[in-house]
C-alpha positions as CSV (number, residue, x, y, z in Angstrom):
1,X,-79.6,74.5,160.5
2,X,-77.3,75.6,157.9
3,X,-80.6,75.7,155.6
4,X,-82.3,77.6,158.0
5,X,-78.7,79.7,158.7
6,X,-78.5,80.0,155.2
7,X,-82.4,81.2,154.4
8,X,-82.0,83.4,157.7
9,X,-79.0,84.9,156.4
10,X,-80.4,85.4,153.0
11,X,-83.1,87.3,154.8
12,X,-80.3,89.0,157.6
13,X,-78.8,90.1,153.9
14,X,-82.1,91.2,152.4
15,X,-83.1,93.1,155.3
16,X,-79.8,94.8,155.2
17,X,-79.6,95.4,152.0
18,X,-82.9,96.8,152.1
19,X,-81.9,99.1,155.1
20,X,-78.3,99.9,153.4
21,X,-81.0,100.9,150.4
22,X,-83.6,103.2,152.6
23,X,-80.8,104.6,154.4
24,X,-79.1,105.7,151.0
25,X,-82.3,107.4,149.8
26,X,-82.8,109.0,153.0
27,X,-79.0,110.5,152.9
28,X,-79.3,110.9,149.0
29,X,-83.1,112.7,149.9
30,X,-81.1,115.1,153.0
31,X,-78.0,115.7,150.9
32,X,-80.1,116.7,147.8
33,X,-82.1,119.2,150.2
34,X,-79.1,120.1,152.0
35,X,-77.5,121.0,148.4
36,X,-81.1,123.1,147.5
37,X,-80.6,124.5,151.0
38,X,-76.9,125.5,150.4
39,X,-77.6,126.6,146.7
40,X,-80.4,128.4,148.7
41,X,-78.1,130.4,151.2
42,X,-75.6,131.2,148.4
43,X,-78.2,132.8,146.6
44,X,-79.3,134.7,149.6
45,X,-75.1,135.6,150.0
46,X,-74.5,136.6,146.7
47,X,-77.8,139.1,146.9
48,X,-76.5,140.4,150.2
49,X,-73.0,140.3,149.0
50,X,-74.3,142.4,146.1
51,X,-76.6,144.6,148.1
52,X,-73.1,145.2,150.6
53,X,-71.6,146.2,147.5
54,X,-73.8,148.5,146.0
55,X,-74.2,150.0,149.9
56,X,-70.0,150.5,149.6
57,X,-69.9,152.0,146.5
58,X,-72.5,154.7,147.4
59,X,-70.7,155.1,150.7
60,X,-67.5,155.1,149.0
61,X,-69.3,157.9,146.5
62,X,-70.2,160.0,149.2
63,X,-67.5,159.8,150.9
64,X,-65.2,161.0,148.3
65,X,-68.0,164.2,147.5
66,X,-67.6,165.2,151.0
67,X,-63.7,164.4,151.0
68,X,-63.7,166.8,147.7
69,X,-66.3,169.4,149.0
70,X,-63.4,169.1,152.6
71,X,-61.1,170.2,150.6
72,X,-62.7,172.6,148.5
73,X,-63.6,174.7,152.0
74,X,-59.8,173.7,153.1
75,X,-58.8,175.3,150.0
76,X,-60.8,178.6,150.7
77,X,-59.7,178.4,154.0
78,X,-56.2,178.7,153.0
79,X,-56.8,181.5,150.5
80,X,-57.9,183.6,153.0
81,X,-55.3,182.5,155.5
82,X,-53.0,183.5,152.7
83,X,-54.8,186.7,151.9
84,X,-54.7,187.7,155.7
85,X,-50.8,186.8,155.8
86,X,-50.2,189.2,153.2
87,X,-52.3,191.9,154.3
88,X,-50.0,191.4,157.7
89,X,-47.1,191.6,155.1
90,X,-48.0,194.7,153.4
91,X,-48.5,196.2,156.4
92,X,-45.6,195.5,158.0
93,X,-44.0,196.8,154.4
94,X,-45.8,199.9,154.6
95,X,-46.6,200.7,158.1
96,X,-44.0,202.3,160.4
97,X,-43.4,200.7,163.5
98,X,-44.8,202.7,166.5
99,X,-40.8,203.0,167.8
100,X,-40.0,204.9,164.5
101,X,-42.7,206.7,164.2
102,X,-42.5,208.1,167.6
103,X,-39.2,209.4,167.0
104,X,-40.2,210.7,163.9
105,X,-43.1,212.9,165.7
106,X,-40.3,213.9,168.2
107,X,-37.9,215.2,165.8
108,X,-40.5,216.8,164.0
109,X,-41.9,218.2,167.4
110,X,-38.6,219.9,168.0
111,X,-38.4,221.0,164.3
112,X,-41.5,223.2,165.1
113,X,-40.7,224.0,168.2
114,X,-37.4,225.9,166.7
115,X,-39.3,226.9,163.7
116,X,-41.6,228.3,166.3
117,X,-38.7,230.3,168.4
118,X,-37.1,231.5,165.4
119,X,-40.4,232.8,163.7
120,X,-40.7,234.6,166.9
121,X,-37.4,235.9,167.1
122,X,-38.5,237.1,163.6
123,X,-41.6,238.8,164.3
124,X,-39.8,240.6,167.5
125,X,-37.3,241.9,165.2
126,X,-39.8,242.8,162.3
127,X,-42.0,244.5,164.4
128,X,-39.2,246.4,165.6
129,X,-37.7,247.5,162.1
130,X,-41.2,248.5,161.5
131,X,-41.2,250.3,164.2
132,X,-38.0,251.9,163.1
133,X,-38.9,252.6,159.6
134,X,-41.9,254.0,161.0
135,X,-40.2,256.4,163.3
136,X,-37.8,257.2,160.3
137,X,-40.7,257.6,158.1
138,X,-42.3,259.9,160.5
139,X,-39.4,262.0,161.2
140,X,-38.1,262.1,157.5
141,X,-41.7,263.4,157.0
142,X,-41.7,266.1,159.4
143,X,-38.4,267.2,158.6
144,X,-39.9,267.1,154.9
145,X,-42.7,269.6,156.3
146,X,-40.5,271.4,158.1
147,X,-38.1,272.1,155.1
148,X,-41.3,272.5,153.3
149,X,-42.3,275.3,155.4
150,X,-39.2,276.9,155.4
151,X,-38.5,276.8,151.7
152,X,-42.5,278.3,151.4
153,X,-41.7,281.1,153.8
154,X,-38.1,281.8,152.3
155,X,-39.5,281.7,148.5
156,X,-42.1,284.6,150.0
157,X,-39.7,286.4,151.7
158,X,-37.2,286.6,148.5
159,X,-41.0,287.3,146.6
160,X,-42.4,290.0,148.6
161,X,-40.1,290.7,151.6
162,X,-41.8,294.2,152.5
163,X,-45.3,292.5,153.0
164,X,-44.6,291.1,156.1
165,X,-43.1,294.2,157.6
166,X,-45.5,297.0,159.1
167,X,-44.7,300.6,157.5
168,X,-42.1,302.5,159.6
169,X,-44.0,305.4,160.0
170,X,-47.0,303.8,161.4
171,X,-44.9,301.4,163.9
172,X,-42.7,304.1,165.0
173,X,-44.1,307.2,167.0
174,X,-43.3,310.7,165.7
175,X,-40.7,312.5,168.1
């Protein structure tokens, strides 16, 4: 038995060895295609890896145009947000409150209105020294005339006194 134990196990030891053997160049056979398989799949990562990184960069890219074209209309924005503040500014520099102004207008107002009384006060007394120079113009003018008439008659009298008076004999009846 120990011959046939011995062949037996010679052929138990064969058949082993010869499964151990198939079994390695089955796993050798998977883990080769399981290495073309993973070389595979990091090919295929490292493309979409690269293809991820491209798509970031021209997101990246656009995102920073339209960050810088944000801030470019922000900036415009600004200026005339500035531009309006000043205007406000200037105006409240050069414009008079409504407060002032309408005691301003008052004052004024009341100016006029005295100007106003006084200019008539004016008038009624200018027409009334008219008046008065033109009664003292009229009667310094007819006591001109009259003096005029008088010294015209008088200078006749003294030139010709008998020319006025009728003849005695003809104004006085005979008796």
């Amino acid at each position: 038995m120990s011959d046939e134990t011995g062949h037996e196990g010679a052929e138990t030891c064969a058949a082993l060895r010869t499964l151990i053997a198939e079994r390695d160049r089955r796993y050798t056979e998977q883990m080769a295609h399981l290495g073309e398989m993973f070389a595979a799949g990091l090919d295929r990562l490292q493309i979409q890896i690269d293809a991820a990184k491209t798509a970031t960069d021209m997101a990246l890219n656009a995102a920073e145009r339209a960050v810088a074209k944000a801030e470019t209309a922000s900036e415009k924005r600004f200026d005339s947000v500035n531009e309006f503040r000043q205007t406000l500014a200037d105006q409240q520099i050069n414009l008079m409150p409504r407060l002032e102004a309408t005691a301003l207008f008052k004052s004024l107002g009341d100016k006029v209105d005295l100007l106003t009384t006084s200019r008539d006060k004016f008038i009624g007394r200018d027409n009334g020294i008219s008046a008065l120079w033109a009664a003292l113009v009229g009667a310094a003018g007819i006591v001109l005339a009259v003096l005029a008439l008088i010294l015209t008659t008088t200078d006749r009298m003294k030139a010709a006194p008998m020319e006025y008076l009728p003849p005695p004999s003809a104004t006085t009846p005979a008796k």
